[in-house]
C-alpha positions as a printed Julia matrix, in Angstrom:
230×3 Matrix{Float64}:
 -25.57   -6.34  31.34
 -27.71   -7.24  34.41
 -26.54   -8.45  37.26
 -27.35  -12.57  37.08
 -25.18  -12.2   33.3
 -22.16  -10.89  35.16
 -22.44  -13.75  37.82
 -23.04  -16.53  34.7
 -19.63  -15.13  32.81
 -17.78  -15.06  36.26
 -18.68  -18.37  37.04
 -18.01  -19.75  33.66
 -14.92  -18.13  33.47
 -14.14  -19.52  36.6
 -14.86  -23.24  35.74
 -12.22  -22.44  32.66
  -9.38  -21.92  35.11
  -9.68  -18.41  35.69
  -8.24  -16.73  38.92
 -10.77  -14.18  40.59
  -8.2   -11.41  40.07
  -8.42  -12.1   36.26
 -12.34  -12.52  36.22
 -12.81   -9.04  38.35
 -10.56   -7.45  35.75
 -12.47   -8.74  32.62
 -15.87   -8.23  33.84
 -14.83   -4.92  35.45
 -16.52   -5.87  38.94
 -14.86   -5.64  42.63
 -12.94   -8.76  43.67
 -15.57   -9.79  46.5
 -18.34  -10.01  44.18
 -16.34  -12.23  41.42
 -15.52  -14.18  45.0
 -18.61  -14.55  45.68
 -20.55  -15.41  42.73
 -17.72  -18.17  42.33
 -16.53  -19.6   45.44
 -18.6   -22.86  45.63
 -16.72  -23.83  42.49
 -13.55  -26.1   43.27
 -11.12  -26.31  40.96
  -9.23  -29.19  39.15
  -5.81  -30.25  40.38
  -4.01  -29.08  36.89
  -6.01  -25.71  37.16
  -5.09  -25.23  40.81
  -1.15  -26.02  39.56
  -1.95  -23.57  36.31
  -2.92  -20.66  38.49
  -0.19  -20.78  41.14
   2.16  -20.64  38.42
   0.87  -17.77  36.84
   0.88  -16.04  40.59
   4.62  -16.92  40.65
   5.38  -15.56  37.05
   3.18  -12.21  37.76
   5.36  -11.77  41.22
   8.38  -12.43  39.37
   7.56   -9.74  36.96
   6.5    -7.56  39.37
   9.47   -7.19  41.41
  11.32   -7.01  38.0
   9.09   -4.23  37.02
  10.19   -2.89  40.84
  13.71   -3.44  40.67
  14.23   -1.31  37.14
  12.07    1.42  38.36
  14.3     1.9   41.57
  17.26    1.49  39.11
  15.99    4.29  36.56
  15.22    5.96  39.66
  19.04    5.61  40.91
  20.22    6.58  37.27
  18.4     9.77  37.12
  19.83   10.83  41.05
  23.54    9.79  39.96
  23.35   11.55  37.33
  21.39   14.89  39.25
  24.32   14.72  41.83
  27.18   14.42  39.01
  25.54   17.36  37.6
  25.73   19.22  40.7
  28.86   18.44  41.88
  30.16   20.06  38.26
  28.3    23.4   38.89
  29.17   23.36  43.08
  32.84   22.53  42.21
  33.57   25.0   39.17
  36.82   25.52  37.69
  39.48   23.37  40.3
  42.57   25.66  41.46
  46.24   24.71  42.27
  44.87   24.91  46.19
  42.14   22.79  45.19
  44.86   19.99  43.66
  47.28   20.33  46.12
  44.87   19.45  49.25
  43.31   16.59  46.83
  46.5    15.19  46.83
  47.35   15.5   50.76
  44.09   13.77  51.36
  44.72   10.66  48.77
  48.52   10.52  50.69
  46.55   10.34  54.26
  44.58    7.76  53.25
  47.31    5.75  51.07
  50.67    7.0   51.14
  53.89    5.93  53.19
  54.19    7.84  56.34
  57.08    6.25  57.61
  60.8     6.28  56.12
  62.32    9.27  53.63
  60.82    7.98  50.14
  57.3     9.06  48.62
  55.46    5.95  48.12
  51.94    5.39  47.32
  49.68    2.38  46.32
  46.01    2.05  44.98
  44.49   -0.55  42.7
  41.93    1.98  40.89
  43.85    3.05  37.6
  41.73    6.59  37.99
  43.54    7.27  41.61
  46.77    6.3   40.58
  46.62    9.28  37.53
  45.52   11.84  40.17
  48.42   11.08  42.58
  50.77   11.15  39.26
  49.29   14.98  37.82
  49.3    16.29  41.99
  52.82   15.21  42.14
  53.48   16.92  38.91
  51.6    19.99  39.96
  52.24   20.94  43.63
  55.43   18.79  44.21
  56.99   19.58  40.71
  58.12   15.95  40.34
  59.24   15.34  36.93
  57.6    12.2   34.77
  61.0    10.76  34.77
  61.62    9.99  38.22
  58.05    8.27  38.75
  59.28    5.14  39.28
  56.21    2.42  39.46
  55.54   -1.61  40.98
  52.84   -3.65  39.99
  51.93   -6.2   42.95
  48.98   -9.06  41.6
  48.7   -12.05  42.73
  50.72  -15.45  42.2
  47.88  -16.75  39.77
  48.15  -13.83  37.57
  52.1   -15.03  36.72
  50.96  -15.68  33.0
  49.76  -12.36  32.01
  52.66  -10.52  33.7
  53.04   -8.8   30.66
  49.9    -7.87  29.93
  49.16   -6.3   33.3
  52.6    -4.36  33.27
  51.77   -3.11  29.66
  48.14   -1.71  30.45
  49.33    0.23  33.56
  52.02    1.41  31.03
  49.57    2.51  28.46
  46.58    3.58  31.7
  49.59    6.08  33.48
  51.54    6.77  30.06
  54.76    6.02  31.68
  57.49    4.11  29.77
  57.82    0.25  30.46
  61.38    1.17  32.14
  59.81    2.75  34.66
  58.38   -0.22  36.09
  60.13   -2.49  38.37
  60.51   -5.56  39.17
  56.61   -6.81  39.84
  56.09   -8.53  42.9
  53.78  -11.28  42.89
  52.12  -12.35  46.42
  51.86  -16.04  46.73
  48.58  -16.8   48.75
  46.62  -18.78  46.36
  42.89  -17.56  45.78
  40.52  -20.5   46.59
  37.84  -18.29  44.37
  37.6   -18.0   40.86
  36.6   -14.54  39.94
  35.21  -13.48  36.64
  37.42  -10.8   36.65
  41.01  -12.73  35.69
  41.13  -11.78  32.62
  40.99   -7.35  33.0
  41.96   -7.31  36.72
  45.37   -5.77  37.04
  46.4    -5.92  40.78
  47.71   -2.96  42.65
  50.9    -0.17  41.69
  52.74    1.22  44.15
  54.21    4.54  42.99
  57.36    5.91  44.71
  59.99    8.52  43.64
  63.75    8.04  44.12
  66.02   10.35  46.19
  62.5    11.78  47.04
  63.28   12.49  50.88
  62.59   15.99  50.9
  59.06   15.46  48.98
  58.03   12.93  51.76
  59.13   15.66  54.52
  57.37   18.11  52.6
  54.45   15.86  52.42
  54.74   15.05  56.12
  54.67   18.46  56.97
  51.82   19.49  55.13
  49.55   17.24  56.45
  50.98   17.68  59.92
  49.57   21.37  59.34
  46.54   20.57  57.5
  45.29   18.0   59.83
  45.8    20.71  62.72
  44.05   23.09  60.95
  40.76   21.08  60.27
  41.03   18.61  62.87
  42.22   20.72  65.49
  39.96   20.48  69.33
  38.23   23.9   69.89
  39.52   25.53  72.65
């Protein structure tokens, strides 16, 4: 097609509605030269109106296009890293359980008075504290005595919540006491009312020795690792 064709079907095209983008694209020709063949043509008011909101749907789908890359992309390294951590962590020892555990008590457990307590709102946590106490401390199921602590607007499903941590921890209802409900009223609604299940505070009666125990390994480990050089 000679050159005067191209500039006829550009301007044409542009007299349609056409943006320059779209006429370099269908006549296969550089940007400038669709421009140029074209730019003494002035558009109409609805075809001005047309174009811009094509240019916001194309931007729109563009940084949708973005945004699920970079989440595919943040799939695939999640899932690279899980995948390592397996083959870097191998088969987990009674050492490996027993310093889990001291580091979940540093970070949430009582430190203060003679009973073991420890709280956490994520269900998952709450089993690992429960299986290291049963592994390194060699506390029996029995005495695992457990509080659920939600909020005042959660009063309703009282039941509910203290019968899913039941069936999350498999501990017996009887092991739960009294739940205490904290009475500052959420100005928020959250979408979450329905599944969210507060916090549980786990403690162990007549467990003085297990929190001096406790005390004192951490005393030692945090001496160990942390310790100044000399």
């Amino acid at each position: 097609m000679a050159k005067y064709e191209f500039r006829l079907k550009a301007r044409a095209l542009r007299r349609a509605g056409s943006s320059i983008k779209d006429i370099s694209r269908t006549l296969k020709v550089s940007k400038s030269s669709a421009s140029a063949w074209c730019n003494d043509i002035i558009l109409s008011k609805a075809q001005t109106e047309n174009l811009h909101r094509k240019m916001i749907v194309g931007g729109y789908s563009g940084r949708l296009k973005g945004s699920q890359a970079n989440k595919a992309r943040k799939i695939a390294r999640i899932k690279m890293y899980e995948e390592e951590g397996l083959k870097v962590l191998g088969e987990v020892s009674n050492r490996d359980i027993l310093l889990m555990g001291l580091g979940l008590y540093l970070g949430e457990g009582a430190k203060s008075g003679n009973r073991v307590r420890f709280s956490n709102s994520n269900p998952s946590i709450i089993r690992l504290f429960i299986t290291w106490m049963e592994k390194s401390l060699g506390v029996s199921r029995s005495s695992i005595f457990c509080r659920v602590m939600i909020n005042e607007i959660h009063r309703k499903r009282e039941k509910i919540v203290r019968e899913q941590w039941a069936r999350i921890l498999d501990l017996p209802l009887q092991q739960f006491q009294k739940t205490t409900f904290i009475k500052v009223r959420n100005k928020k609604i959250y979408e979450n009312y329905d599944t969210y299940l507060g916090t549980v505070s786990v403690s162990i009666l007549k467990s003085s020795n297990n929190q001096y125990r406790i005390l004192g390994l951490m005393k030692n480990l945090m001496y160990k690792v942390g310790k100044e050089p000399a």
